[in-house]
GUROTOR-447699 format. One line per 5 residues: number of its first residue (from 0); their letters; for each residue x negated, y, z negated of C-alpha. Coordinates in nm, 2 decimals, padded with zeros to 4 digits, always signed. Example, Ala and Ser with C-alpha at 12.3 -4.5 7.8 and 13.67 -1.06 7.14 Angstrom:
// residues 2
0	AS	-01.23:-00.45:-00.78 ~ -01.37:-00.11:-00.71
This chain:
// residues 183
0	XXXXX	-09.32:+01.93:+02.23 ~ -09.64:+02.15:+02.19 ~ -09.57:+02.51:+02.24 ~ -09.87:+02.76:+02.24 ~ -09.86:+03.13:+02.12
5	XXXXX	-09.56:+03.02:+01.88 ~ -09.55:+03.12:+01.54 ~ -09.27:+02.92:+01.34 ~ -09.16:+03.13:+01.01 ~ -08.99:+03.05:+00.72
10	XXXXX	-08.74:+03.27:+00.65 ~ -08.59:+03.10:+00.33 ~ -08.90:+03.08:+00.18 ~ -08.95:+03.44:+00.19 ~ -08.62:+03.54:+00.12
15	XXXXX	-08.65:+03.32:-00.22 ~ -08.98:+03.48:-00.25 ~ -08.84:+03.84:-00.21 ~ -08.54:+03.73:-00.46 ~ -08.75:+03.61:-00.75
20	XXXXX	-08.98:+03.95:-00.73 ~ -08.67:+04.16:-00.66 ~ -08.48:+04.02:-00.98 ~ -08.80:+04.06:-01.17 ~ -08.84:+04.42:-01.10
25	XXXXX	-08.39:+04.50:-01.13 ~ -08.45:+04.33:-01.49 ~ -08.74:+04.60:-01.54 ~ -08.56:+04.91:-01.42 ~ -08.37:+05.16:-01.61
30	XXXXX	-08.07:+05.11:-01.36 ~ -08.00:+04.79:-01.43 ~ -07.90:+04.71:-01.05 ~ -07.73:+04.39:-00.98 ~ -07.81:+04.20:-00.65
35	XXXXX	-07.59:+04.05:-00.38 ~ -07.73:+03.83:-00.09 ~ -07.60:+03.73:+00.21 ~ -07.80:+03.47:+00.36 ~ -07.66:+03.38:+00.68
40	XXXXX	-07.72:+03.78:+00.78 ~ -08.03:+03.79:+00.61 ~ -07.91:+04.10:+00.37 ~ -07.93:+04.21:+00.03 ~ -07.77:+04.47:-00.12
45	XXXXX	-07.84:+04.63:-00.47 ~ -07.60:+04.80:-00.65 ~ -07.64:+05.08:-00.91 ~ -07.42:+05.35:-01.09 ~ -07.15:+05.29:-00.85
50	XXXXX	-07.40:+05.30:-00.59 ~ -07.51:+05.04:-00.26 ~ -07.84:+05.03:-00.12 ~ -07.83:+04.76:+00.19 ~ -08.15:+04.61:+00.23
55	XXXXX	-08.22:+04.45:+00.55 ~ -08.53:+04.13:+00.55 ~ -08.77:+04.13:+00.75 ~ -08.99:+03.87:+00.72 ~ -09.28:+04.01:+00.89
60	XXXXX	-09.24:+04.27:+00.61 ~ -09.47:+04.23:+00.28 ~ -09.26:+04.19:-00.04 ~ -09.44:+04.41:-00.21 ~ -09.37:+04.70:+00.06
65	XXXXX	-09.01:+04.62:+00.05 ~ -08.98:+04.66:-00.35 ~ -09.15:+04.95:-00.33 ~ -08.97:+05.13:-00.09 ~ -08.67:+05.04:-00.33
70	XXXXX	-08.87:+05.16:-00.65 ~ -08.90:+05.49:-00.47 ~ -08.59:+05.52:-00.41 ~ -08.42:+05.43:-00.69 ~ -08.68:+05.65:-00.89
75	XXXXX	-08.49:+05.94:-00.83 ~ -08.21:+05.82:-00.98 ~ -08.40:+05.70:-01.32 ~ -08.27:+05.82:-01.66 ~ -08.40:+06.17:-01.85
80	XXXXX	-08.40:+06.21:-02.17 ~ -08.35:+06.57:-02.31 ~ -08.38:+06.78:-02.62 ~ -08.10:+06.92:-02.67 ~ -08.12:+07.26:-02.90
85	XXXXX	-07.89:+07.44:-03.08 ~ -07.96:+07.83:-03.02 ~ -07.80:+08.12:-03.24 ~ -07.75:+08.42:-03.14 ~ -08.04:+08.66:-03.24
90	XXXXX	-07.93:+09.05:-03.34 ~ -08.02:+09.11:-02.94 ~ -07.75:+08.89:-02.86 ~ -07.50:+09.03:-03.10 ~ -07.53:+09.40:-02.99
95	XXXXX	-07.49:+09.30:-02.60 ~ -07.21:+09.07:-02.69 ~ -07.05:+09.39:-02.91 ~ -07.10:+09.59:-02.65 ~ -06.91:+09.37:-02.37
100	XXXXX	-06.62:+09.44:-02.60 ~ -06.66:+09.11:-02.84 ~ -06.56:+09.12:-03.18 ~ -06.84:+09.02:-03.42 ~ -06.68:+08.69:-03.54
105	XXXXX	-06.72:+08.61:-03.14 ~ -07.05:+08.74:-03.14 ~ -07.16:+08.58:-03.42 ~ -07.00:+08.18:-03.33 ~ -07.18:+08.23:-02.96
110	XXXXX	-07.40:+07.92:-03.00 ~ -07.55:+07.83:-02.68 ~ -07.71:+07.47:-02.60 ~ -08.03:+07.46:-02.42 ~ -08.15:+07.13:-02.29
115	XXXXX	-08.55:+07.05:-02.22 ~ -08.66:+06.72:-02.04 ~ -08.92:+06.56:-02.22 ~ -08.90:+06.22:-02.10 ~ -08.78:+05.99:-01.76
120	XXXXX	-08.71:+05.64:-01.85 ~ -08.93:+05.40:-01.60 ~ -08.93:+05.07:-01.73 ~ -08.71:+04.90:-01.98 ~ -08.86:+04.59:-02.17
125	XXXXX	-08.49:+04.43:-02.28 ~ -08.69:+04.12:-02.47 ~ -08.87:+04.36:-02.69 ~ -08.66:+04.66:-02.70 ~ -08.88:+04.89:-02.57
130	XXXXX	-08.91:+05.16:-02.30 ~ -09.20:+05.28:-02.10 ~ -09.12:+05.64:-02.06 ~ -09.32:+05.91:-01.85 ~ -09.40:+06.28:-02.07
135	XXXXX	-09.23:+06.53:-01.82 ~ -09.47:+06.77:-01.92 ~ -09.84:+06.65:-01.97 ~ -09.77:+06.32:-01.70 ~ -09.87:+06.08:-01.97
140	XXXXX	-09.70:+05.71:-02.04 ~ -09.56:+05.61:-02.36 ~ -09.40:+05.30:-02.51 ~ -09.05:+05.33:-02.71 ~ -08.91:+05.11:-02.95
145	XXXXX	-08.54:+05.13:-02.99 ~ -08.38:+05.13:-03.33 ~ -08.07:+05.02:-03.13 ~ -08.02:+04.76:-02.83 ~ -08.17:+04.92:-02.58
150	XXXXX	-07.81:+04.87:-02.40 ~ -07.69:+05.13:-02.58 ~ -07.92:+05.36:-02.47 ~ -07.93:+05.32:-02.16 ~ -07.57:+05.35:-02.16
155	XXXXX	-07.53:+05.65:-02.38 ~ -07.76:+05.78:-02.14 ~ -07.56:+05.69:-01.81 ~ -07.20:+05.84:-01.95 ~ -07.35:+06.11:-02.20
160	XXXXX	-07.64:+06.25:-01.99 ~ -07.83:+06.52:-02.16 ~ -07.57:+06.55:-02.42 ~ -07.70:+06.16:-02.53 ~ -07.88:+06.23:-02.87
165	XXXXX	-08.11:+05.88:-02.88 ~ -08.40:+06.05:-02.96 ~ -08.28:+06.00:-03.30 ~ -08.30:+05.62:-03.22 ~ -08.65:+05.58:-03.10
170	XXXXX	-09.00:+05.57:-03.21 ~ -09.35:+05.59:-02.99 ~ -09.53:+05.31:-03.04 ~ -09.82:+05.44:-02.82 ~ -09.97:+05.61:-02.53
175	XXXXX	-09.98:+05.37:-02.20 ~ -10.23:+05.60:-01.99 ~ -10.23:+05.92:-01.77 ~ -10.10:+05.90:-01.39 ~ -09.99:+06.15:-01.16
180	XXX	-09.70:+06.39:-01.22 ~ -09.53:+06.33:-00.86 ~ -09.23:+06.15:-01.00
């Protein structure tokens, strides 16, 4: 039968397609989200930090378009990693605090913690134990090297948050190259 005006698609090709470049970039990210397909319903879903994301194919949809919609979204969710700084109380401090009705052992023992983003995590290199990280404050790229698996990094990170002290465990290797600060 010869049908005109009909365009026959492959939708397990691109699916396959869309899985192999999907995996590739979930190996990459920070998240470390884990992939679930459902073929017959042509679904995927990506799961993160407790977290779903349902991903509907499209076939007429480029693959590149797709992951990056993903990439931006999951971007928002990408590790920071902070300074974290020890402040003592200057003689300011103390006289305010005395006057609020503290004694001075209070006033003296009010250590506060202040916490500065330097870095966002945006691509993890698990082979090589490295992390290309984004400067928070000058929008420049950097590689990492871990002292330690890069698994534990990125999970003191996920369950300490700004209170994770791995800048201790990791050196920069060297600058990657500037982009735009709109991360």
């Amino acid at each position: 039968m010869n049908l005109k005006n009909v365009e026959y698609a492959n939708c397990k090709d691109y699916l396959d397609d869309l899985v192999k470049s999907l995996s590739n970039f979930c190996s990459k990210s920070p998240l470390k989200p884990t992939l679930k397909i459902v073929r017959d319903m042509n679904l995927i879903y990506l799961y993160y930090n407790d977290e779903e994301l349902e991903i509907k194919i499209n076939i007429n949809q480029n693959k590149k378009d797709v992951i990056g919609k993903i990439k931006n979204m999951l971007e928002k969710e990408y590790p920071i990693i902070y300074k974290k700084t020890n402040c003592v109380p200057n003689a300011n401090d103390v006289r305010k605090l005395l006057n609020e009705g503290k004694t001075l052992e209070q006033a003296l023992n009010n250590t506060q913690v202040k916490y500065e983003p330097l870095y966002k995590i945006i691509r993890c290199h698990d082979r090589y134990n490295e992390l290309d990280v984004l400067n928070l404050s000058d929008g420049e790229m950097y590689k990492f090297k871990c002292r330690i698996p890069l698994v534990s990094v990125l999970e003191d990170l996920k369950y300490r948050g700004r209170d994770s002290d791995i800048l201790e465990n990791i050196n920069m290797l060297y600058k990657i190259n500037k982009i735009e600060k709109n991360i």
